[in-house]
Jmol script that loads the backbone (N, CA, C; Angstrom):
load data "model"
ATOM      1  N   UNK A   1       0.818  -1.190   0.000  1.00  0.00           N
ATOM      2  CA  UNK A   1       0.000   0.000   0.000  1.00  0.00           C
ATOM      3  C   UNK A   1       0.865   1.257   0.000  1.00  0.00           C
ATOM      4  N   UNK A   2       1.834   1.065   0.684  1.00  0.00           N
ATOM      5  CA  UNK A   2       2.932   2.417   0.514  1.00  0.00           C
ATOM      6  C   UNK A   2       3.573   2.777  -1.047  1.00  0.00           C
ATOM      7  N   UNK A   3       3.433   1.767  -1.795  1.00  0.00           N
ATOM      8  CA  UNK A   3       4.338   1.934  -2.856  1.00  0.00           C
ATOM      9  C   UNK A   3       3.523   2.456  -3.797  1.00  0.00           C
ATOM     10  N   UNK A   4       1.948   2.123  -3.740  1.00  0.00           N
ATOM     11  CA  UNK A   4       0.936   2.797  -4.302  1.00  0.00           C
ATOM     12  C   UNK A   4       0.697   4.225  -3.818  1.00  0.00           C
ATOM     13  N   UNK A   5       1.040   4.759  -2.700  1.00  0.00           N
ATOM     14  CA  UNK A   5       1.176   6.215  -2.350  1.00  0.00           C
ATOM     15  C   UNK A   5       2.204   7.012  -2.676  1.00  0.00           C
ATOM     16  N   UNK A   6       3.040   6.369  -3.253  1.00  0.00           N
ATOM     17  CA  UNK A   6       4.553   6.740  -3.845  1.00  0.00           C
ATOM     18  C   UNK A   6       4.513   6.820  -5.200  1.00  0.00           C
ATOM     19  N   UNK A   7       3.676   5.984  -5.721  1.00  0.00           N
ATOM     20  CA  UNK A   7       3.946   5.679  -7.206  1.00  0.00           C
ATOM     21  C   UNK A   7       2.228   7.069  -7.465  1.00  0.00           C
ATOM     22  N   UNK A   8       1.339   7.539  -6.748  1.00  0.00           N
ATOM     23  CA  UNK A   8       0.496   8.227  -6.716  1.00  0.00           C
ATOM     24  C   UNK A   8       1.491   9.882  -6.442  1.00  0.00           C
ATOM     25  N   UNK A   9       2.101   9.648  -5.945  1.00  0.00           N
ATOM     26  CA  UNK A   9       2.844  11.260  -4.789  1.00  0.00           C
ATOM     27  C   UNK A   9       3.599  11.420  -6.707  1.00  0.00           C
ATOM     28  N   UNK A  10       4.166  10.524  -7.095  1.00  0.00           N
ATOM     29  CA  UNK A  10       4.935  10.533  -8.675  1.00  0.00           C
ATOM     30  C   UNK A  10       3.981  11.250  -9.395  1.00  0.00           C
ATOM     31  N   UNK A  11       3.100  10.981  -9.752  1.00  0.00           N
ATOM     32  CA  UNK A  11       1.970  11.029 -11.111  1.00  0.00           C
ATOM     33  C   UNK A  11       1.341  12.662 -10.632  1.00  0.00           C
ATOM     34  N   UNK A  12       1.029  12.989  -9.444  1.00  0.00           N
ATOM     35  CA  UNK A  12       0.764  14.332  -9.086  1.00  0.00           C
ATOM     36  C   UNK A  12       1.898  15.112  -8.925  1.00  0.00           C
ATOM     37  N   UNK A  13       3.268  14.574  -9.132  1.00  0.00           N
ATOM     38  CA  UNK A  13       4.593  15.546  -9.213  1.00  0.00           C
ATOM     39  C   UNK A  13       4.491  17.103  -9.752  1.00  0.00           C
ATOM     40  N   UNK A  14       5.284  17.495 -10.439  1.00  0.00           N
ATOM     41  CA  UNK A  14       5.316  18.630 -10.614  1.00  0.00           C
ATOM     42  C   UNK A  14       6.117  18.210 -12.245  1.00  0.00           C
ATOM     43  N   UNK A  15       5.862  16.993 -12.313  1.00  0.00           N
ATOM     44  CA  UNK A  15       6.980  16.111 -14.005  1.00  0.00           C
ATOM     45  C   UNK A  15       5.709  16.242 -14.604  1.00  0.00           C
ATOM     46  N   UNK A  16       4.455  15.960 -13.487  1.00  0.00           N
ATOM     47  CA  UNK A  16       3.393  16.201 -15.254  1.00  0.00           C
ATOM     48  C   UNK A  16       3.202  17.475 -16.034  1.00  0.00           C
ATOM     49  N   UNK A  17       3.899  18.276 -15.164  1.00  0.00           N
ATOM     50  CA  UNK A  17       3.755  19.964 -15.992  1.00  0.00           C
ATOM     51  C   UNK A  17       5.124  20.334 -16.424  1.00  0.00           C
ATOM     52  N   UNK A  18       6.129  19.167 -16.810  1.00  0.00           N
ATOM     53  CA  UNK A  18       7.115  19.383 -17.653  1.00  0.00           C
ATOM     54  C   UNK A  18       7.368  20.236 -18.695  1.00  0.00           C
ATOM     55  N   UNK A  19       7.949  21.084 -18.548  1.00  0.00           N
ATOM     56  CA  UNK A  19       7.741  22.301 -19.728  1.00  0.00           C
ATOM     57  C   UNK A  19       6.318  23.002 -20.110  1.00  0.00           C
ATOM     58  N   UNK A  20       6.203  23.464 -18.686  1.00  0.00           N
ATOM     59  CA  UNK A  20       4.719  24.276 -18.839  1.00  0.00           C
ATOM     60  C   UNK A  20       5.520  25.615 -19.139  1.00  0.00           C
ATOM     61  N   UNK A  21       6.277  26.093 -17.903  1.00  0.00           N
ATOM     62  CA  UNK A  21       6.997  27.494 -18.055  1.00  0.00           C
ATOM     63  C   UNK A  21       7.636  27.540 -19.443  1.00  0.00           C
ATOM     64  N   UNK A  22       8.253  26.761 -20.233  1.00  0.00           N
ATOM     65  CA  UNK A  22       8.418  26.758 -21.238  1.00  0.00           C
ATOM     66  C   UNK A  22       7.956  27.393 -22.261  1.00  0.00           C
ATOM     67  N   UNK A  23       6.232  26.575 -22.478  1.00  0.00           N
ATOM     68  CA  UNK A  23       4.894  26.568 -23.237  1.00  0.00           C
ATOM     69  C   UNK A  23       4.486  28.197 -22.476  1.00  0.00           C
ATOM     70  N   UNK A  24       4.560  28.716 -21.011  1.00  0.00           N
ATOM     71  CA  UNK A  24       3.976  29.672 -21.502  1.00  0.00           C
ATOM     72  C   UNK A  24       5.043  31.181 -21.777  1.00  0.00           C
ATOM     73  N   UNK A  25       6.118  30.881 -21.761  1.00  0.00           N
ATOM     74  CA  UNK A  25       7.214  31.905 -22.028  1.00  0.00           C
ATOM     75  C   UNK A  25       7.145  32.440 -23.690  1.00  0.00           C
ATOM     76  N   UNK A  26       6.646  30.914 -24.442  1.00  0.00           N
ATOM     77  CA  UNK A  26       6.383  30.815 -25.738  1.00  0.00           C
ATOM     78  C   UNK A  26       5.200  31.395 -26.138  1.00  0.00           C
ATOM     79  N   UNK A  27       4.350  31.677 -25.586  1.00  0.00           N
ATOM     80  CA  UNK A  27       2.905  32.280 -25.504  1.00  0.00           C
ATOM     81  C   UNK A  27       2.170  31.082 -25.654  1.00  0.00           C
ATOM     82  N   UNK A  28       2.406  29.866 -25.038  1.00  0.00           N
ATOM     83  CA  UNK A  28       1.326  29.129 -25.892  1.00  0.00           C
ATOM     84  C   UNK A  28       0.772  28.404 -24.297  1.00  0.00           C
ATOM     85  N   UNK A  29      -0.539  27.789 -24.244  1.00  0.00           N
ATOM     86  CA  UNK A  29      -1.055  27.343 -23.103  1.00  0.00           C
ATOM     87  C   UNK A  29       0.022  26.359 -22.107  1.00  0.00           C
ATOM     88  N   UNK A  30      -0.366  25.936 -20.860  1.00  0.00           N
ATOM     89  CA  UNK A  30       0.258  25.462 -19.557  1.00  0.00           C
ATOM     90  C   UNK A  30       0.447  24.004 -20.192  1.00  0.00           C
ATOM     91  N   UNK A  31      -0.325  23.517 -20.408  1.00  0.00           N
ATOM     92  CA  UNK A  31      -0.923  22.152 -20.889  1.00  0.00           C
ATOM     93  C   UNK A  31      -0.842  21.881 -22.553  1.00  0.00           C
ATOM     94  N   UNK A  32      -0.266  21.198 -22.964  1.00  0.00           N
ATOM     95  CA  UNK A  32      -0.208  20.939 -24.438  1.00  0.00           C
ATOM     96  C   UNK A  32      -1.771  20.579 -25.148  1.00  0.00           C
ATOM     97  N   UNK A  33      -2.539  20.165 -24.491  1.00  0.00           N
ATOM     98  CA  UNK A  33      -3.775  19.763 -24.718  1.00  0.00           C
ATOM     99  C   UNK A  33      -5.225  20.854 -24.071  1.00  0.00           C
ATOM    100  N   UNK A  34      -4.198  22.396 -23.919  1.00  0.00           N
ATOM    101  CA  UNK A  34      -4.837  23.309 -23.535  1.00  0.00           C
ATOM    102  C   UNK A  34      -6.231  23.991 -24.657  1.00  0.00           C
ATOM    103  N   UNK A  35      -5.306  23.815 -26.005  1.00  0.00           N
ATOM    104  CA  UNK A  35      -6.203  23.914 -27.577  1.00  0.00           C
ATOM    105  C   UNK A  35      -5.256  23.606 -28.569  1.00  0.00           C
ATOM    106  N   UNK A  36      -6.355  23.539 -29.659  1.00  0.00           N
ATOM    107  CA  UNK A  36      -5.794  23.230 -30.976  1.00  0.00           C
ATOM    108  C   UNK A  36      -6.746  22.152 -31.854  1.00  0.00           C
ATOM    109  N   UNK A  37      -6.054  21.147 -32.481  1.00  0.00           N
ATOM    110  CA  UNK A  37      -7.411  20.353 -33.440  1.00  0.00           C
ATOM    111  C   UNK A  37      -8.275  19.336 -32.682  1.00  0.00           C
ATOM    112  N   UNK A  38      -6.720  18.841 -32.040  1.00  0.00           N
ATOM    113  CA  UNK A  38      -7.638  17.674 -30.843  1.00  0.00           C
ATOM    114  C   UNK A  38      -8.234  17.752 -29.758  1.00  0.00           C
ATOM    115  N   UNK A  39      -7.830  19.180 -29.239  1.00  0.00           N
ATOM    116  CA  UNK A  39      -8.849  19.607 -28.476  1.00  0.00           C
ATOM    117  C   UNK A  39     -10.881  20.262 -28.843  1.00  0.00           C
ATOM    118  N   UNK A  40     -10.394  20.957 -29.764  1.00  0.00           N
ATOM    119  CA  UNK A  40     -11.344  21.883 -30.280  1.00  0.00           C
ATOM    120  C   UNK A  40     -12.322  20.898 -31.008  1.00  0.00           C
ATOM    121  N   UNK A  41     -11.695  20.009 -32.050  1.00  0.00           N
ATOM    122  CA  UNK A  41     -12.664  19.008 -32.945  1.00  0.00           C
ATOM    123  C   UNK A  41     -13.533  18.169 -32.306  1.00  0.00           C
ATOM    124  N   UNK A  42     -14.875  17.481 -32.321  1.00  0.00           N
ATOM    125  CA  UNK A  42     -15.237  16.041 -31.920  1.00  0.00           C
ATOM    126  C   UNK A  42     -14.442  15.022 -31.825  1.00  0.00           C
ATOM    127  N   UNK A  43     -14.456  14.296 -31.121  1.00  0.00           N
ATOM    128  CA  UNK A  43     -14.113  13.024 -30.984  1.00  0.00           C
ATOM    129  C   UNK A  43     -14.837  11.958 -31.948  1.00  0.00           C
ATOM    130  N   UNK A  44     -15.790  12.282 -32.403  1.00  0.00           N
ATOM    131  CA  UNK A  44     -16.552  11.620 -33.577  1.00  0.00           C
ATOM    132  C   UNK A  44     -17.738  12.113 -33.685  1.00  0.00           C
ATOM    133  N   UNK A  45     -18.121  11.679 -34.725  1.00  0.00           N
ATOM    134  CA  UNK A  45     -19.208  11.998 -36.371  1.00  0.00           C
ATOM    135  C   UNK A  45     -20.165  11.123 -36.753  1.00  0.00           C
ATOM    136  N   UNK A  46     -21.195  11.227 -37.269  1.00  0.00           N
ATOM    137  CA  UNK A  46     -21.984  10.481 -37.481  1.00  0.00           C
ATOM    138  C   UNK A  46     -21.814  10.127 -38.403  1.00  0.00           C
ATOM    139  N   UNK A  47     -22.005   8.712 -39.254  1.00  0.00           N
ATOM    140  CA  UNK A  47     -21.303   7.892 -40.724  1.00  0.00           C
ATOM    141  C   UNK A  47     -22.058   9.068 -41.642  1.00  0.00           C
ATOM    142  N   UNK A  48     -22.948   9.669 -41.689  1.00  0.00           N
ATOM    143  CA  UNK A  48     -23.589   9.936 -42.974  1.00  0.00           C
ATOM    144  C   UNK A  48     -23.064  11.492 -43.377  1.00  0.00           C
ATOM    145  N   UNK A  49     -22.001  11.953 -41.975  1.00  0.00           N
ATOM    146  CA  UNK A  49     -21.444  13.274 -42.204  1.00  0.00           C
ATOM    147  C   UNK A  49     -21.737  14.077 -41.210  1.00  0.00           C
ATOM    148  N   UNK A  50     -22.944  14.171 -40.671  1.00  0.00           N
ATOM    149  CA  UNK A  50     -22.835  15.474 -39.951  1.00  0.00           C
ATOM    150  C   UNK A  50     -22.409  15.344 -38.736  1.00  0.00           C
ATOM    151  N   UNK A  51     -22.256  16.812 -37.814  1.00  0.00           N
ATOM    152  CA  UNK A  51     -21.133  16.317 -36.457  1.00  0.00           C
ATOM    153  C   UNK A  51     -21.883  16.161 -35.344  1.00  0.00           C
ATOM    154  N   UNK A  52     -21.483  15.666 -35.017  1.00  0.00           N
ATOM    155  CA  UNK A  52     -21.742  15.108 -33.402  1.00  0.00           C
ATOM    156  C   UNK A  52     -22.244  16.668 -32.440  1.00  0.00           C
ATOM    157  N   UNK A  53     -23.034  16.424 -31.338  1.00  0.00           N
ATOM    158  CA  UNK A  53     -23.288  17.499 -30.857  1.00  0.00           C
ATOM    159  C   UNK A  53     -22.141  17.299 -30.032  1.00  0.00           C
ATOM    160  N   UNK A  54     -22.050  19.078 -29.309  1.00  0.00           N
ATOM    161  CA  UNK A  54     -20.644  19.396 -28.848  1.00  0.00           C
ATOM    162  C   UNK A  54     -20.509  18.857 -27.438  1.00  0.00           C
ATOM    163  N   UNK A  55     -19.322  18.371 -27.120  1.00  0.00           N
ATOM    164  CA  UNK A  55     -19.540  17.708 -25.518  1.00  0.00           C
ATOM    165  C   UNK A  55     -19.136  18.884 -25.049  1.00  0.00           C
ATOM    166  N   UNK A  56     -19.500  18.574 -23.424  1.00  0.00           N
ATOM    167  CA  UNK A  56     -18.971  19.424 -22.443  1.00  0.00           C
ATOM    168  C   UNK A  56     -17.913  20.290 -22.253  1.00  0.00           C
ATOM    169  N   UNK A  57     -17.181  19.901 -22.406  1.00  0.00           N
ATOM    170  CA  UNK A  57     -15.650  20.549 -22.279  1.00  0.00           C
ATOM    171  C   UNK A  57     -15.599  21.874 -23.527  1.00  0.00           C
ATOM    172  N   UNK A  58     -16.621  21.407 -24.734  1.00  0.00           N
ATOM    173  CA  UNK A  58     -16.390  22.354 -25.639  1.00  0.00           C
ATOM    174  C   UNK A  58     -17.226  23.208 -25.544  1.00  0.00           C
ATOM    175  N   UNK A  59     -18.941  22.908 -24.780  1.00  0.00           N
ATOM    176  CA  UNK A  59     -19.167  23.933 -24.032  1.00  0.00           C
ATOM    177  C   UNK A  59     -18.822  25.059 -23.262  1.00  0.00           C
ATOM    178  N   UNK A  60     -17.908  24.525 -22.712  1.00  0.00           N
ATOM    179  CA  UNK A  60     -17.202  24.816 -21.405  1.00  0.00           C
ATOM    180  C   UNK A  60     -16.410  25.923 -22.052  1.00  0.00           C
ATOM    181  N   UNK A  61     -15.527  25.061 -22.996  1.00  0.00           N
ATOM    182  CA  UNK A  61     -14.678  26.648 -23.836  1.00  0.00           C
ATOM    183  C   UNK A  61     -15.157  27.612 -24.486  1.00  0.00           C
ATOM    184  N   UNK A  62     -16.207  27.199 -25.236  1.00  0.00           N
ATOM    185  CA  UNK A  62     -16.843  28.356 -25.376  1.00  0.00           C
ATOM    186  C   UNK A  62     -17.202  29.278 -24.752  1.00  0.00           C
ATOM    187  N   UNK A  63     -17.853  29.198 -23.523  1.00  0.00           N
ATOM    188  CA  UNK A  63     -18.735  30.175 -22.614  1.00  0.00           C
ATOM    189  C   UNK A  63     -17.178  30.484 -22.542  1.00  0.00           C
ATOM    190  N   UNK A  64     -16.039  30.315 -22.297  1.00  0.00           N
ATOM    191  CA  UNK A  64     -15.361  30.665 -21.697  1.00  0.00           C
ATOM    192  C   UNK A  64     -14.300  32.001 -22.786  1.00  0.00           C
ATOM    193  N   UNK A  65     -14.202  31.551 -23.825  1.00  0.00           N
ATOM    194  CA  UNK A  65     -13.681  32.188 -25.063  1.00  0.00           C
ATOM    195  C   UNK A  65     -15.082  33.288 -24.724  1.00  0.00           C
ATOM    196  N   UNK A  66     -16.366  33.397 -25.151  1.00  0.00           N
ATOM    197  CA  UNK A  66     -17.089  34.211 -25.049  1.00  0.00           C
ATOM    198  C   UNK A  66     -17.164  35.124 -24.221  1.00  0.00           C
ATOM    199  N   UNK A  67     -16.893  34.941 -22.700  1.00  0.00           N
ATOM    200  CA  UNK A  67     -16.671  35.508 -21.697  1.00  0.00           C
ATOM    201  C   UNK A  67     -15.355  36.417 -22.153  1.00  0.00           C
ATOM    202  N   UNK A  68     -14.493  35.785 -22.374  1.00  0.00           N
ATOM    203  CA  UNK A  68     -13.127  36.261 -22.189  1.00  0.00           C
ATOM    204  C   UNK A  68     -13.349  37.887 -23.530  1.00  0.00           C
ATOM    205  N   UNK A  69     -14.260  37.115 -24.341  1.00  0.00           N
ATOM    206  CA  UNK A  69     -13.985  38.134 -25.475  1.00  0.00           C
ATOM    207  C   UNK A  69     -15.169  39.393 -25.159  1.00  0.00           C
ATOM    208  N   UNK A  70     -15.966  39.017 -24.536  1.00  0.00           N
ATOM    209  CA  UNK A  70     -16.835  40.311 -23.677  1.00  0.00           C
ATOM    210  C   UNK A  70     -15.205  41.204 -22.609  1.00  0.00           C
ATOM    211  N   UNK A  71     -15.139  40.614 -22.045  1.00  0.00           N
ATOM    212  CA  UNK A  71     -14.010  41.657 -21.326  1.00  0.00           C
ATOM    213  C   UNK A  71     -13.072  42.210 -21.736  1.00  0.00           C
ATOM    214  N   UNK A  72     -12.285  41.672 -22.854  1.00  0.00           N
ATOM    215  CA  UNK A  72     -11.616  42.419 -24.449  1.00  0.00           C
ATOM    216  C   UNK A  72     -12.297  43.173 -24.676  1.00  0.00           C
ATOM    217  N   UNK A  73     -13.940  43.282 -24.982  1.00  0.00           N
ATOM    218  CA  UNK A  73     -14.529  44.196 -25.620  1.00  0.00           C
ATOM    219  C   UNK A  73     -14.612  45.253 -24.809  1.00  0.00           C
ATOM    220  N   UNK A  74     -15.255  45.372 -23.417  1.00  0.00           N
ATOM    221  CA  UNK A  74     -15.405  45.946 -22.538  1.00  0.00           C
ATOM    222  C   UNK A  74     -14.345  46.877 -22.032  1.00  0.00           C
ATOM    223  N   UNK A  75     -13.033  46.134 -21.951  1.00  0.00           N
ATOM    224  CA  UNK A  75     -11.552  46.572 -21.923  1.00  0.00           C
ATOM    225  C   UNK A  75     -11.309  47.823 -22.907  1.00  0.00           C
ATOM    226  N   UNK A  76     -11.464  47.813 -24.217  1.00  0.00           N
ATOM    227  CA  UNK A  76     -11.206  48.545 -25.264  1.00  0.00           C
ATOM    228  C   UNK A  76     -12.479  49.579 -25.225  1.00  0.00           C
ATOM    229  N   UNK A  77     -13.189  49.563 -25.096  1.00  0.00           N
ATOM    230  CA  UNK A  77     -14.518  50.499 -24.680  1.00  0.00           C
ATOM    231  C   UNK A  77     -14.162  51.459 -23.705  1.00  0.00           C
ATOM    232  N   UNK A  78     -13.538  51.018 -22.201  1.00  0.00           N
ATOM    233  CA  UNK A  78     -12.983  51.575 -21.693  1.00  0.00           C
ATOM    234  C   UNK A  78     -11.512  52.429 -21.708  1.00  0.00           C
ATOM    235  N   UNK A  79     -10.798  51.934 -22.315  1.00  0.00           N
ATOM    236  CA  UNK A  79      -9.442  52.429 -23.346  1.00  0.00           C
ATOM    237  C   UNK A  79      -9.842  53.799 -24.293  1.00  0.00           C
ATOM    238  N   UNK A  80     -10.986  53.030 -24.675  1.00  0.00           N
ATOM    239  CA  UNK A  80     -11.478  54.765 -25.582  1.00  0.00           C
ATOM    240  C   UNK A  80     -12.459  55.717 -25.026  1.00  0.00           C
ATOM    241  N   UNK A  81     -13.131  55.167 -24.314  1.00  0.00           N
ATOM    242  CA  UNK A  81     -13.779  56.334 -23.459  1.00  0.00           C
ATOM    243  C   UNK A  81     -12.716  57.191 -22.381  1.00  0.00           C
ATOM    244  N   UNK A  82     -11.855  56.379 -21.962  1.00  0.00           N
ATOM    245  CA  UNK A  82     -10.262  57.400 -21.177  1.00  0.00           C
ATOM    246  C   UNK A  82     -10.283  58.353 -21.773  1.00  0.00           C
ATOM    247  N   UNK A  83      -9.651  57.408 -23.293  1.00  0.00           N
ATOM    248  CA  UNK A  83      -8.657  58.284 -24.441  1.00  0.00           C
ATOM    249  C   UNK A  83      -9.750  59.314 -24.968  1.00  0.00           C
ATOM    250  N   UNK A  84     -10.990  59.137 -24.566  1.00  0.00           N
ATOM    251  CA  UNK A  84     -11.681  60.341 -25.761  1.00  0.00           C
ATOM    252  C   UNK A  84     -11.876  61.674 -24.469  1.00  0.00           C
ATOM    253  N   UNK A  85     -11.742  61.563 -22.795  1.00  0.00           N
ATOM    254  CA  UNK A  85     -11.805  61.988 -21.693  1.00  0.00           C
ATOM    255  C   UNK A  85     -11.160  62.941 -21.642  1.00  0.00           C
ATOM    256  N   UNK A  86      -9.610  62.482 -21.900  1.00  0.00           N
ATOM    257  CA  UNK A  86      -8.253  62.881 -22.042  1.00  0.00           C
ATOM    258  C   UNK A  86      -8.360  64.118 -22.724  1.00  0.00           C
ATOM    259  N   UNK A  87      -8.876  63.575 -24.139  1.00  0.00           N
ATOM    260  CA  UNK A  87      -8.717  64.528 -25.268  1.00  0.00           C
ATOM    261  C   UNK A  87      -9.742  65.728 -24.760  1.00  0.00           C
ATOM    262  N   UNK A  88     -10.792  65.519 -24.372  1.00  0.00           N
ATOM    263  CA  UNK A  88     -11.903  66.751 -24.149  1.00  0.00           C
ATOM    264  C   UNK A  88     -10.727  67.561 -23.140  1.00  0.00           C
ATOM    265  N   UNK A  89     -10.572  66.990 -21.890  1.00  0.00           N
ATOM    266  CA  UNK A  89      -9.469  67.541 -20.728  1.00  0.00           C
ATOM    267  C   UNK A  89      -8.413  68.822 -21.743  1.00  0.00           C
ATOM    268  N   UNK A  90      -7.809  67.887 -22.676  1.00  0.00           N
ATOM    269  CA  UNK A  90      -6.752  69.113 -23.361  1.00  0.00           C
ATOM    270  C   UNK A  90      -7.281  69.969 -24.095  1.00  0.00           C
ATOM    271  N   UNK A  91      -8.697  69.812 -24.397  1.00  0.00           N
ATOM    272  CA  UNK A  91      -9.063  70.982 -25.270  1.00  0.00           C
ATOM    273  C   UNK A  91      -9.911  71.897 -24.887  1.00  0.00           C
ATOM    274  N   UNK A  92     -10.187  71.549 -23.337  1.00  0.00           N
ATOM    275  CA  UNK A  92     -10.551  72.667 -22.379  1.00  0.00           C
ATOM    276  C   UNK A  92      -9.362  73.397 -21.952  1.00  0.00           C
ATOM    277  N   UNK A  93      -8.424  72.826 -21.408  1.00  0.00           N
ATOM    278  CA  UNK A  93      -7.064  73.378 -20.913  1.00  0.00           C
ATOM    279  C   UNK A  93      -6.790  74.334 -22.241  1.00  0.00           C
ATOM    280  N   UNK A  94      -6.770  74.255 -23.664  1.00  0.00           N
ATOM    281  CA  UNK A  94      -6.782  75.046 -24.566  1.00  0.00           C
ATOM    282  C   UNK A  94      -7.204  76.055 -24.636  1.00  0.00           C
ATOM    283  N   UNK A  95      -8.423  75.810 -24.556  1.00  0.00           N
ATOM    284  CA  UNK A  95      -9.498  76.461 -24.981  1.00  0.00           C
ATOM    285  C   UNK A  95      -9.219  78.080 -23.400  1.00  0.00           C
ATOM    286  N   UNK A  96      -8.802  77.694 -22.409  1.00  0.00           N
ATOM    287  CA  UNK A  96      -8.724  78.546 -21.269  1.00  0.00           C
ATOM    288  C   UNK A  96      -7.199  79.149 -21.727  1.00  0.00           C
ATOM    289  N   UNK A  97      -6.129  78.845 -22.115  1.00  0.00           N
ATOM    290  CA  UNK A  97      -4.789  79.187 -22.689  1.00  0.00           C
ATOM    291  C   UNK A  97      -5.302  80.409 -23.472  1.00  0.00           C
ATOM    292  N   UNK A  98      -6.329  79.994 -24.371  1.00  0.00           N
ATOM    293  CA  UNK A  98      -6.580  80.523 -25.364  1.00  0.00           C
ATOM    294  C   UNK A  98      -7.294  82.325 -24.995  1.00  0.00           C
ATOM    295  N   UNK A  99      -8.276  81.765 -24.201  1.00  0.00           N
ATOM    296  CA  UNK A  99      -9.473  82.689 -23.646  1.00  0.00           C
ATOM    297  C   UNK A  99      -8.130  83.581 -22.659  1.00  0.00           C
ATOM    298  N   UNK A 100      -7.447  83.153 -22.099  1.00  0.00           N
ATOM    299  CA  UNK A 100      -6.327  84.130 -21.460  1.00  0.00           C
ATOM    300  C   UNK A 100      -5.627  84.908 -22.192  1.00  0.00           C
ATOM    301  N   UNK A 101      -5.053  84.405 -23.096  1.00  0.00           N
ATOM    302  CA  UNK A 101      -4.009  84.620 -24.154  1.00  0.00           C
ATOM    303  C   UNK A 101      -4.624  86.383 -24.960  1.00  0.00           C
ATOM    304  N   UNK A 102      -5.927  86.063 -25.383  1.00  0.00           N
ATOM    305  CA  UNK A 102      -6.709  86.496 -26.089  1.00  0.00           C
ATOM    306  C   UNK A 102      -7.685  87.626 -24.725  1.00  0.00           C
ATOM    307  N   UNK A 103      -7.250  87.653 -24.073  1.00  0.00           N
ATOM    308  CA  UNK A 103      -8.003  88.627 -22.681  1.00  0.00           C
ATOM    309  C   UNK A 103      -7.591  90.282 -22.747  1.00  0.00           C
ATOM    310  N   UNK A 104      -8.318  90.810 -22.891  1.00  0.00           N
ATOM    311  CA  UNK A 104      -8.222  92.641 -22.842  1.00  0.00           C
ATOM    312  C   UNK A 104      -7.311  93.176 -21.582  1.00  0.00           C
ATOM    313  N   UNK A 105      -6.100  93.510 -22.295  1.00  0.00           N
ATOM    314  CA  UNK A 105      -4.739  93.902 -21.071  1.00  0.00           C
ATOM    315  C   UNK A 105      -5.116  95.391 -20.771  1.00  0.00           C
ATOM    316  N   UNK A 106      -4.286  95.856 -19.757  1.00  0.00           N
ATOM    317  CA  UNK A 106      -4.346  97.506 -19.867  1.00  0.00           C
ATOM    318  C   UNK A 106      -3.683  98.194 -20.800  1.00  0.00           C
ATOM    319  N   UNK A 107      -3.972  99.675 -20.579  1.00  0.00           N
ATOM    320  CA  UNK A 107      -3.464  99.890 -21.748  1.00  0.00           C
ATOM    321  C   UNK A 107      -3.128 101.422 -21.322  1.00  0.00           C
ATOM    322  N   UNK A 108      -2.078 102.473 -22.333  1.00  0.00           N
ATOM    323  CA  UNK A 108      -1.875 103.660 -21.476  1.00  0.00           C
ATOM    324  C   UNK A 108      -1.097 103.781 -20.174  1.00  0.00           C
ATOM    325  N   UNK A 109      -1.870 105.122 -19.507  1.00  0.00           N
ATOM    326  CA  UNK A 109      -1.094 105.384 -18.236  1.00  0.00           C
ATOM    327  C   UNK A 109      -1.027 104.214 -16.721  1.00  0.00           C
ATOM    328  N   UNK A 110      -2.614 103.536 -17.269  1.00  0.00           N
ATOM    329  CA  UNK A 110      -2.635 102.142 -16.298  1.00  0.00           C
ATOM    330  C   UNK A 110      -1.957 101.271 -16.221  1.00  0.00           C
ATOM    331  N   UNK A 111      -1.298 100.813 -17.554  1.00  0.00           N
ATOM    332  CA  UNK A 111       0.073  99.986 -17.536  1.00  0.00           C
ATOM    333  C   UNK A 111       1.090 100.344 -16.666  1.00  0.00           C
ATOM    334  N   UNK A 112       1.383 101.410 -16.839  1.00  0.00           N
ATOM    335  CA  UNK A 112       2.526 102.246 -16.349  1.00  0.00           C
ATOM    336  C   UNK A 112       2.241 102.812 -15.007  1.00  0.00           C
ATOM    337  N   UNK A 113       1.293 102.874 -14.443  1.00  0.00           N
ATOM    338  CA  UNK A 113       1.387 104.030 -13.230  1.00  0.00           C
ATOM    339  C   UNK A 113      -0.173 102.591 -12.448  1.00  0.00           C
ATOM    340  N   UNK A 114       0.286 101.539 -12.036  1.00  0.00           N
ATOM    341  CA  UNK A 114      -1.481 100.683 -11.870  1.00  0.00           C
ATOM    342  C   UNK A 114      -1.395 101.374 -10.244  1.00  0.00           C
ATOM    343  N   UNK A 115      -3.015 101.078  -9.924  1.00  0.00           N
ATOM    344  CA  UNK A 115      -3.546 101.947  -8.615  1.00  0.00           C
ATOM    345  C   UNK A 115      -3.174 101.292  -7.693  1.00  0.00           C
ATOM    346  N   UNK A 116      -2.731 102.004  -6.812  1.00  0.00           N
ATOM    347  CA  UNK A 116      -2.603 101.788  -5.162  1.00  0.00           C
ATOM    348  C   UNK A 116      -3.605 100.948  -4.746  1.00  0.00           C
ATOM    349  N   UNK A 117      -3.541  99.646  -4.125  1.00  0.00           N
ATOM    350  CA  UNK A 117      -4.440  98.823  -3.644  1.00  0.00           C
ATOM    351  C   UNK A 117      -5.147  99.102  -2.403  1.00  0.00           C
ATOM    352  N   UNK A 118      -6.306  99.483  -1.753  1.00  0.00           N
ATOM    353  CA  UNK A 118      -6.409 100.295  -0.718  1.00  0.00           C
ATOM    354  C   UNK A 118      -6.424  99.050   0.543  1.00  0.00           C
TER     355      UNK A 118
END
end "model"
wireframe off; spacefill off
backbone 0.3
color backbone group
């Protein structure tokens, strides 16, 4: 019974994720069987052609790809509502540069001689 807890303590090692850091330094999933044909495809077809309904797991990725691509969307929505924030921000700050810039100075002996502040 011990050698079965040994040969179990093996198989949950840290050898079954052999070149995960690898896989994801590379950009590509933890798990080699994370995606791709044999993941993504049926496992089988019906003889006359058409496909099999989708099992679980491909459920599963989907909602999950779907999800993921709502928060991409959501993400970038937010990215441009900043960026369009931003832009109003500098073209008020302008727009006041401007309205200063463009402001009625003194002029005459008031330049030259301004009043005693009481």
């Amino acid at each position: 019974m011990a050698a079965l807890a040994i040969v179990r303590g093996l198989h949950c090692s840290t050898a079954v994720w052999a070149g995960s850091q690898w896989r994801l330094q590379q950009g590509l999933a933890a798990s080699p069987s994370g995606y791709g044909s044999l993941t993504e495809l049926p496992d089988w077809s019906y003889t006359d052609g058409h496909p099999a309904p989708p099992m679980k797991g491909q459920l599963r990725r989907k909602a999950q790809r779907e999800k993921f691509a709502r928060v991409a969307l959501l993400s970038q929505e937010m990215d441009a509502g900043l960026q369009a924030w931003q832009l109003r921000q500098q073209e008020k700050l302008q727009e006041e540069e401007r309205k200063q810039k463009n402001a009625l100075k003194p002029k005459g002996t008031a330049l030259q001689n301004p009043l005693p502040s009481q």
